[in-house]
C-alpha distance (Angstrom), angle and dihedral (degrees) to the residues before:
residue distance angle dihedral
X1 . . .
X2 4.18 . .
X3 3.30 119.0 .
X4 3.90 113.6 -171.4
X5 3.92 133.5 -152.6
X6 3.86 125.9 -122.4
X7 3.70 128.9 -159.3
X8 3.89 86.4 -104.2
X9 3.94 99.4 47.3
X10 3.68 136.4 -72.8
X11 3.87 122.9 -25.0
X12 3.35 106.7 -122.2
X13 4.21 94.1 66.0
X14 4.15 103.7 -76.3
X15 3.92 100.0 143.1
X16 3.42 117.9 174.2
X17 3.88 126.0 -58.5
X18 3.89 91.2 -128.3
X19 3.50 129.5 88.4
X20 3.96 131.3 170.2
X21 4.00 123.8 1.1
X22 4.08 124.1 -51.9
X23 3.76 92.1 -103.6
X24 3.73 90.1 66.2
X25 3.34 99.3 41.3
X26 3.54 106.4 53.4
X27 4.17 104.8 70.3
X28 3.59 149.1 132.5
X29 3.66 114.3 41.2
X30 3.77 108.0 -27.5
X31 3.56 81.1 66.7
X32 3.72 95.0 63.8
X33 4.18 82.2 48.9
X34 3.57 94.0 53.3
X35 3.73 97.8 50.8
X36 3.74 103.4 48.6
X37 3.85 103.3 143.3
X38 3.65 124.6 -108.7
X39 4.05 128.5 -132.2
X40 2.91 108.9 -109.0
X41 3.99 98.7 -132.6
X42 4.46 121.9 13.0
X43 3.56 117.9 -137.4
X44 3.71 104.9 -133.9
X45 4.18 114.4 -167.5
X46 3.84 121.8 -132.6
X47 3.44 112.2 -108.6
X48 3.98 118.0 -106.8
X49 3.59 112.2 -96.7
X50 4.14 111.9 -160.2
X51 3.62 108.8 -155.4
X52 3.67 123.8 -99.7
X53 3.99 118.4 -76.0
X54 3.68 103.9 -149.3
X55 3.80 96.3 -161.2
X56 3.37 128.1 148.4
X57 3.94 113.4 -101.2
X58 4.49 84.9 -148.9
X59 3.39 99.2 44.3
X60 3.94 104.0 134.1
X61 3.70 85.9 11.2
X62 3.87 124.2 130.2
X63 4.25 133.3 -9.2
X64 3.55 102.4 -62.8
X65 4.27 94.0 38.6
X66 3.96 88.7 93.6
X67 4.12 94.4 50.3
X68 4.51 82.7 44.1
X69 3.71 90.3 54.3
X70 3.48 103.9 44.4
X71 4.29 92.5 49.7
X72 3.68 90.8 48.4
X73 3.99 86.4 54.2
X74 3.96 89.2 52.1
X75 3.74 102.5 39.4
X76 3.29 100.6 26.8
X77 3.63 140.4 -129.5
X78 3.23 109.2 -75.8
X79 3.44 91.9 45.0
X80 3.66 98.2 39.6
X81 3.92 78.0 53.4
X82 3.89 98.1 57.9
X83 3.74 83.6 47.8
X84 3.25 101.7 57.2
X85 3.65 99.3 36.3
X86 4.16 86.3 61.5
X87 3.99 87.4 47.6
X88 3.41 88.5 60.0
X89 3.34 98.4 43.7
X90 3.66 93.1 45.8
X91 4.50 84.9 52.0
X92 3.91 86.8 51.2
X93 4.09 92.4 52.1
X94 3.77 93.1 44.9
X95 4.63 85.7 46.5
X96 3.65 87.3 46.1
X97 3.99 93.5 48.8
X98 3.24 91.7 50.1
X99 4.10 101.1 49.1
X100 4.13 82.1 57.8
X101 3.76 94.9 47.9
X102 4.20 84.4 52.7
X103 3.88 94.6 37.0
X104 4.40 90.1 -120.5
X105 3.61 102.3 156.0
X106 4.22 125.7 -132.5
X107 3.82 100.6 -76.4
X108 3.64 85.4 45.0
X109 3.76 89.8 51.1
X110 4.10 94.9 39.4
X111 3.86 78.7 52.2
X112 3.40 94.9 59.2
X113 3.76 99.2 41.0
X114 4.00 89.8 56.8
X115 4.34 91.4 51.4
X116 3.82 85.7 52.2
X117 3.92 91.8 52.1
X118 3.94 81.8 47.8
X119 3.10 98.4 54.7
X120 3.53 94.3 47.5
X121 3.29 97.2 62.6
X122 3.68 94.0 50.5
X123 3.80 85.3 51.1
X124 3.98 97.2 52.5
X125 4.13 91.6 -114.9
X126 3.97 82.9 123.3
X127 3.61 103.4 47.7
């Protein structure tokens, strides 16, 4: 039992389903459903924003982290800061004096620089 399809529908007498124009055959109450109005603009709030925590992603992190923390407590930050920003300058000069004693070039020596910062964090120098 084949049935077969025409251009115009199915053989067998299936037309189509639809019969006038759209305004007539929408009514009744799903009309009044359809046709809800629409504002005309939507107020959309701004997301809140909590302000920046600037806390350190190592702290508690590694052997020495314990020994960072407390010093920073004593000294101070900013201090502790200035400290530790001429410790690591002082550990760059002493990397960079040794790449020209060995002849490593710049990327060699930028290479190094960035596995000491590594392991500093792993060691708790950067907590």
């Amino acid at each position: 039992m084949a049935s077969s399809i025409s251009a115009t529908g199915f053989k067998g007498g299936f037309g189509t389903a639809f019969m006038g124009s759209w305004g007539t055959s929408i009514v009744g109450e799903d009309y009044a459903m359809l046709v809800k109005p629409v504002p005309s603009h939507v107020r959309v709030a701004k997301p809140v924003k909590s302000p920046p925590m600037m806390k350190n992603v190592n702290e508690g992190k590694g052997l020495f982290a314990p020994a960072v923390v407390i010093t920073r407590q004593i000294i101070g930050k900013k201090r502790f800061n200035q400290l530790r920003g001429k410790a690591i300058a002082l550990h760059s000069q002493v990397i960079t004096e040794f790449c020209k004693s060995i002849g490593a070039d710049a990327k060699q020596r930028q290479g190094l620089i960035r596995l000491a910062k590594k392991n500093g964090e792993r060691l708790g120098f950067l907590a």
